[in-house]
N, C-alpha and C positions, 0 to 999 in steps of 0.2 A: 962218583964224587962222594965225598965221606962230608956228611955235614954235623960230623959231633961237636969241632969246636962251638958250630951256631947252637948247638942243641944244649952242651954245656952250658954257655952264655946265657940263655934264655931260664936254665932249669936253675942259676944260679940266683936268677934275679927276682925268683917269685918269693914271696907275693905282689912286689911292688913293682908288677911288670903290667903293661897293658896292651890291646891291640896294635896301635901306636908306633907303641916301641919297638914289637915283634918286626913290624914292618918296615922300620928304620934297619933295624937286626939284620933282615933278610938283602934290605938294598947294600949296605955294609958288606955283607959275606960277599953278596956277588960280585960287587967290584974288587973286593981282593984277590979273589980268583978269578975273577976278569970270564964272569959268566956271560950269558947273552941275557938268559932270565933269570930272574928270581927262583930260589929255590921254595918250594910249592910247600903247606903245611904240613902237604899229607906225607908229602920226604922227608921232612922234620920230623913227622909224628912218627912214621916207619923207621927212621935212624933211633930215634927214643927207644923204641920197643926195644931193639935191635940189643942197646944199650942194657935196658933191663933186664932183660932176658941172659943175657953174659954177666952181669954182676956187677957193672961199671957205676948204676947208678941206680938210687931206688927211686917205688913208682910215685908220683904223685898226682893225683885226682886234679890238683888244680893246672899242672902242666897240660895236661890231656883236655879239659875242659878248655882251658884259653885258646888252644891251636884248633879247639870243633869249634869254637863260636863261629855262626854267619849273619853276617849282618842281615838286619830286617828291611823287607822294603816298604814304604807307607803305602798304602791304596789309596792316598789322594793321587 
């Protein structure tokens, strides 16, 4: 599965993109390709590289940084 259009999508929207949205993005993609799951960040993050590394797109710290965040968990 080629996930550049999500990836374009997402690389288009920063900086005013957020967790959020990513994952609105992701439920999006998969229903239009009539996924079972979600496509995962780290496929994201790999179709990205993939991307830059070919010339399609340049890199940016703050894409790469948004798709590593994990959320925290409270130790209450």
């Amino acid at each position: 599965m080629d996930f550049f259009s999500l990836v374009k999508t997402i690389y288009n929207r920063i900086p005013n993109i957020n967790v959020d949205d990513i994952k609105d993005l992701q439920r999006l993609f998969a229903k239009e390709n009539k996924m079972k799951d979600l496509p995962s960040k780290s496929q994201i993050l790999q179709c990205y590289f993939s991307a830059v590394e070919s010339g399609k797109l340049e890199r940016k710290k703050e894409f790469e940084s948004l798709l590593r965040k994990r959320a925290v968990r409270s130790l209450s």
